[in-house]
N, C-alpha and C positions, 0 to 999 in steps of 0.2 A: 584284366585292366579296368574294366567297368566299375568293379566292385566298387572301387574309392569311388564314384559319381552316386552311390546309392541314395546318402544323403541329399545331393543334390535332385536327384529322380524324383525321393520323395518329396520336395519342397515343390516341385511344378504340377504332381500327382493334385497333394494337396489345393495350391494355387485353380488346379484347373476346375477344383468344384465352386471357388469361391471367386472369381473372376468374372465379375458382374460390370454391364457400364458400355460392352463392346470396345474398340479398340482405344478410345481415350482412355474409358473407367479403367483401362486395364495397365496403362502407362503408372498411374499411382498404386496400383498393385503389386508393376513389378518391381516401381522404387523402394518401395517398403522392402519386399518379398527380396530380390535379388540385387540390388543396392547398398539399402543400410542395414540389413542382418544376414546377410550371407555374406554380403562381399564379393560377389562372382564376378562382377563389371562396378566399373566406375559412374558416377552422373553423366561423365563428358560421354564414358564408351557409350551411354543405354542412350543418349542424344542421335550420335554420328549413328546408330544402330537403325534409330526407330524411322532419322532423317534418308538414310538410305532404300530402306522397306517403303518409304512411302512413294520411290521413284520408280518403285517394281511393279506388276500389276498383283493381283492377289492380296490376301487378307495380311493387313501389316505387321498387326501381332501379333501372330501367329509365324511370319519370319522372324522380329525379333528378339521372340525364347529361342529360335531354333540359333539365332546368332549367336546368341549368352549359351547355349550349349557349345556350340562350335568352339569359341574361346576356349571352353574346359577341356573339350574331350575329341575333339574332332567331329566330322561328319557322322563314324558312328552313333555317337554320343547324340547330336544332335538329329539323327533318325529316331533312336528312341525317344526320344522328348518328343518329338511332333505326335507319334502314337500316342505317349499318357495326354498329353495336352490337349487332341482332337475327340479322342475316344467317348470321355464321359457324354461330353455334348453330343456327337453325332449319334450315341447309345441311345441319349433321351429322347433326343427330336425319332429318331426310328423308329422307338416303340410307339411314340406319337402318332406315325403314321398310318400303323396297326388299330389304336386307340378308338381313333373318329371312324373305323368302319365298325369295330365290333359292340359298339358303345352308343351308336347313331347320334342323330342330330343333337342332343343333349349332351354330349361330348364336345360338340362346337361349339357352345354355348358357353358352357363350364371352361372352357381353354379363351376364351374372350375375356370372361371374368376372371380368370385366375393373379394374373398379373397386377387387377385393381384389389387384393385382398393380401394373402400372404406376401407381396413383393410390393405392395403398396411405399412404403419408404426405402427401396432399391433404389429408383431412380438418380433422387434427390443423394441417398449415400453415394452412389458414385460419381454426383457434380462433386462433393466435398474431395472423393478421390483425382478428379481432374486438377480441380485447384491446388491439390499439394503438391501433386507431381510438377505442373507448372514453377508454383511455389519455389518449392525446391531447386529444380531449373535457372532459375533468375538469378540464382545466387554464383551460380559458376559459368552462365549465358552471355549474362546482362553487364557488361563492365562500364560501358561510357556511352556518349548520346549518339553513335550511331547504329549499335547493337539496339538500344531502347525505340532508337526512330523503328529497326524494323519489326522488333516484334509486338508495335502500335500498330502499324501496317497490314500484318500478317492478321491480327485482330479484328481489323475492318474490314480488310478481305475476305477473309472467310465467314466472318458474318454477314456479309452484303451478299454475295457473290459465292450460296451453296450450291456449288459445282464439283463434281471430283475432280476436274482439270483444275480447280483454282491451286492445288497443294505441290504439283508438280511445277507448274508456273512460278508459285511463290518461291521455292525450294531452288529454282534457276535468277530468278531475278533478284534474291538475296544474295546470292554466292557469286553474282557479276557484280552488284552493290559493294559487298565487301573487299572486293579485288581491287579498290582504288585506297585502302589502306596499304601503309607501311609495314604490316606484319610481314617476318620471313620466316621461312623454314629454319628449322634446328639445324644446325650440324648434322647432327648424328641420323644415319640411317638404314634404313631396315632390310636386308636382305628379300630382294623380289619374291614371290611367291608361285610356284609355279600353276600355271594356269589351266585348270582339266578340261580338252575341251567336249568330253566324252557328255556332260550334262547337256551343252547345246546341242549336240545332234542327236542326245535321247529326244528333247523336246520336242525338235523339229520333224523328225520319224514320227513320233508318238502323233503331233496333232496332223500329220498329213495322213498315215495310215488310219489313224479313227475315221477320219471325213473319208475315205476310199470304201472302208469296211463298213462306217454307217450310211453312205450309198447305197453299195450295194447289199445290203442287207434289206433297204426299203424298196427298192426296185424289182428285186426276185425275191422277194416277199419268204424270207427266211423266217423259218420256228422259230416264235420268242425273240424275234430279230430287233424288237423294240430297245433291249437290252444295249446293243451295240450303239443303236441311235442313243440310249442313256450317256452311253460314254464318254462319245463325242461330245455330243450340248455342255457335258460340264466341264471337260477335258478345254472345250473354247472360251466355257465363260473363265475357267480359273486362269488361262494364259490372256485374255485383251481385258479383263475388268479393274478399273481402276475405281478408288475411293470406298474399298471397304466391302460389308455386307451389304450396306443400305441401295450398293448401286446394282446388286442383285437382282433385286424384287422386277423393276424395270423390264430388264433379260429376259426374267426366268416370265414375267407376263405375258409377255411375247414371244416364246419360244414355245411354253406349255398353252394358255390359252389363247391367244388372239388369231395364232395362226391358223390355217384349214387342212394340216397337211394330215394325214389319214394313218400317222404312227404315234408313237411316244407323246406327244404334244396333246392329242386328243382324250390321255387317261388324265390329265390337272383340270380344274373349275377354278375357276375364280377365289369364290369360296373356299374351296382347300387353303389356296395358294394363301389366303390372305390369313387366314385361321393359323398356317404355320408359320407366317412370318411375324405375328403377335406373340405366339407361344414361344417364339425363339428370343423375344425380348427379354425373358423371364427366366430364360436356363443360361447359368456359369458357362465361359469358354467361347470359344469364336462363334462369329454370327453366321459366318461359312456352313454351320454342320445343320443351319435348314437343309443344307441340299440332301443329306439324309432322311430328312424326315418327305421330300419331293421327292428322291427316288425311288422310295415307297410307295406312295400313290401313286404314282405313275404305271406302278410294274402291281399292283393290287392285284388289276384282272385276274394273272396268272395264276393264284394263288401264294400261298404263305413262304414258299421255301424263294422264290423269284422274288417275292417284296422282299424277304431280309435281302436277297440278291440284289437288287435295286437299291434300298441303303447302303451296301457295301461299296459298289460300285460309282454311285453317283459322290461320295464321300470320298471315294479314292482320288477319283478323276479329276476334282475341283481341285485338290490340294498338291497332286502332282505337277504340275508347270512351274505355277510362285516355287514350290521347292527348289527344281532343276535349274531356274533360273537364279534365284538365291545362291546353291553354290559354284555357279558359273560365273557370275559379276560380281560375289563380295571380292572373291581374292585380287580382279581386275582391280575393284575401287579401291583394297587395302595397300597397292603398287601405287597408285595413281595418287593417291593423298599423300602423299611426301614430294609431289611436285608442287613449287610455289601458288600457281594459280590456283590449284585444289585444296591446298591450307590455307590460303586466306578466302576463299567461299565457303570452308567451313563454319568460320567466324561467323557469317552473314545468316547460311544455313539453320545452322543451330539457334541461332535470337527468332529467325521466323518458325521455327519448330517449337519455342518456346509460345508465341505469339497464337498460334495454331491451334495448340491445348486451350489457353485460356479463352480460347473465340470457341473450340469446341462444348468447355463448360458453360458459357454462356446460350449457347446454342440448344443443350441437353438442358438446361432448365428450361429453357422457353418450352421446350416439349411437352411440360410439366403444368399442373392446373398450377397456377398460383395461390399457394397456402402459407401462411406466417410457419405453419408446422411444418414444410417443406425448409422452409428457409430454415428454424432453428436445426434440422436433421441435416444439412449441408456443415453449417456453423460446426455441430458438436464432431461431426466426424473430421472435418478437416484438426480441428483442436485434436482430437486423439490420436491421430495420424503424428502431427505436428510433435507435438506437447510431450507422448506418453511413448511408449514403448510395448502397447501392448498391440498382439501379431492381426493382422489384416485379417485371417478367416474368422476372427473372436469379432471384430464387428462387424463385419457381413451376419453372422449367425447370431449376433447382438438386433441386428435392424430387423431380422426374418423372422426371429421372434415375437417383437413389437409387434410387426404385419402381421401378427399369428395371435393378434389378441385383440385385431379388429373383429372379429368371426365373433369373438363371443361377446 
């Protein structure tokens, strides 16, 4: 039954090396990508999809490809998607980790730079990506002036007030906004879905026995016992982190360096830390798969066959929770949005998700030196986006080229 999804496999295979930008840039990727030339979801579905994921903990786009697969194929369907989609990233940053020991300090060096050269107008290409995906959005968001109040709102908010709780708050206080409209429900509707509860108590098992076994693992001072402690740390950050990769760094600071505790924590520097989370701005695919390139380091001491062990591991762990809980609360919320209250806070939803992106591309260029050359590489990519019809990975590999002829 797979087989007919092949085509589809490959478009997210492809997608996953050229998905640059983190979880905005990637919103215009997949409008292109799985919107207007495939057709797999609608504007409104990849809205309610992305609106939903952002109310989850864990990396949001990275739930929703795995949602745009659900739709086609089921859970299976959507288990392999998360693979092609996770894989090339957490491969790169892994070998990464290997890299900066066998290559020394001059590999750190080279991994700071690399980003301001070949990926030199990355950045700026993926605001042009935020903006169209917005862009786009407005047109089936945006109907009348109290959609437009919110997603002015959501725009100030999230510019003012860079929080990862501001996205959750907005996402609630639009959708009580909206509920003093007259919108109703259709007629017609959908047959309940039944609801697995088997994901929640994997979840629940899964992060009470890691913290039991990553205990005692540091207390009787088990062989390689740092391993298990890997598990857990990321097994926690993937189930309570909210807002993305960037709320990572934070975590994983204080989890690997600042603290004194005499396991796991004491194989990250500073330096590493920060050395991978630069390098991670610069590789396709979620921002999530540093943790790849961290459970490397971490697990070095042991040798080679335990560091891939340590990428494997720390890359599992992070991405299992957002999963299990993804298929436990979409089918809740796909029952639950055909109640009045929940169709008309969608309304509200969706204008501040709309709001959200364009505050997020405002945001990602501020990150950015201020160059007229930045501005016109935003301008021409949204235009080809917009305007043309030719496929997302041809400008990405259009821009990487350019950047590849700054060197000479």
């Amino acid at each position: 039954m797979l087989l007919r999804h092949v085509p589809f496999l490959k478009s997210v295979f492809i997608y996953s090396f050229t998905a640059f930008g983190g979880p905005q840039g990637h919103m215009g990727m997949m409008m292109k990508t799985f919107v207007q030339k495939r057709k797999d979801v609608t504007e409104q579905e990849l809205l309610e999809y992305n609106a939903f994921c952002q109310m989850l903990p864990g990396p949001s786009s990275t739930q929703t490809v795995a949602l745009i697969a659900m739709k086609r194929g089921g859970i299976p369907l959507a288990c392999i998607t998360l693979l092609l989609w996770v894989f090339p990233a957490a491969f790169i940053m892994g070998l990464f980790s290997f890299l900066i020991f066998y290559f020394g300090p001059d590999a750190l060096h080279s991994a700071r730079n690399l980003p301001t050269t070949l990926f030199a107008y990355i950045q700026p290409m993926s605001v042009g990506f935020v903006c169209y995906a917005a862009a786009r959005m407005m047109t089936s968001s945006i109907k009348h002036i109290a959609t437009t109040g919110i997603m002015i709102g959501g725009i100030v908010a999230t510019v003012l007030f860079r929080s990862p709780w501001v996205f959750p708050c907005l996402l609630i206080l639009s959708g009580t906004i909206s509920n003093f409209s007259n919108k109703r429900i259709p007629g017609s509707q959908q047959k309940p879905k039944r609801i697995n509860w088997v994901n929640l108590w994997l979840f629940a098992l899964l992060f009470i026995g890691a913290g039991v076994v990553s205990e005692l693992s540091r207390q009787q001072g088990w062989s390689h016992g740092r391993i298990y402690n890997l598990f857990e740390n990321f097994y926690r950050f993937g189930a309570i982190v909210f807002g993305g990769g960037q709320a990572l760094l934070p975590m994983m600071y204080y989890q690997f360096v600042s603290t004194h505790a005499h396991h796991v924590a004491a194989s990250v520097t500073a330096q590493q830390l920060l050395t991978g989370y630069g390098m991670v701005q610069a590789v396709p695919g979620p921002v999530f798969s540093i943790c790849s390139y961290v459970g490397g380091v971490a697990m070095h001491g042991d040798g080679p066959m335990w560091q891939t062990l340590g990428c494997i591991v720390a890359t599992t762990a992070v991405f299992i929770p957002s999963t299990l809980l993804l298929f436990f609360f979409f089918p809740i919320y796909e029952n639950l949005k055909h109640h009045v209250i929940i169709f008309r806070a969608l309304e509200g939803i969706n204008a501040a998700i709309v709001g959200i992106i364009w505050a997020s591309g405002i945001v990602l260029f501020q990150s950015i030196q201020f160059e007229w050359s930045n501005v016109v590489v935003v301008i021409i990519t949204f235009c080809l986006l917009y305007f043309s019809k030719i496929p997302s990975p041809l400008i990405v590999m259009g821009w990487l080229l350019m950047g590849l002829t700054l060197n000479h």
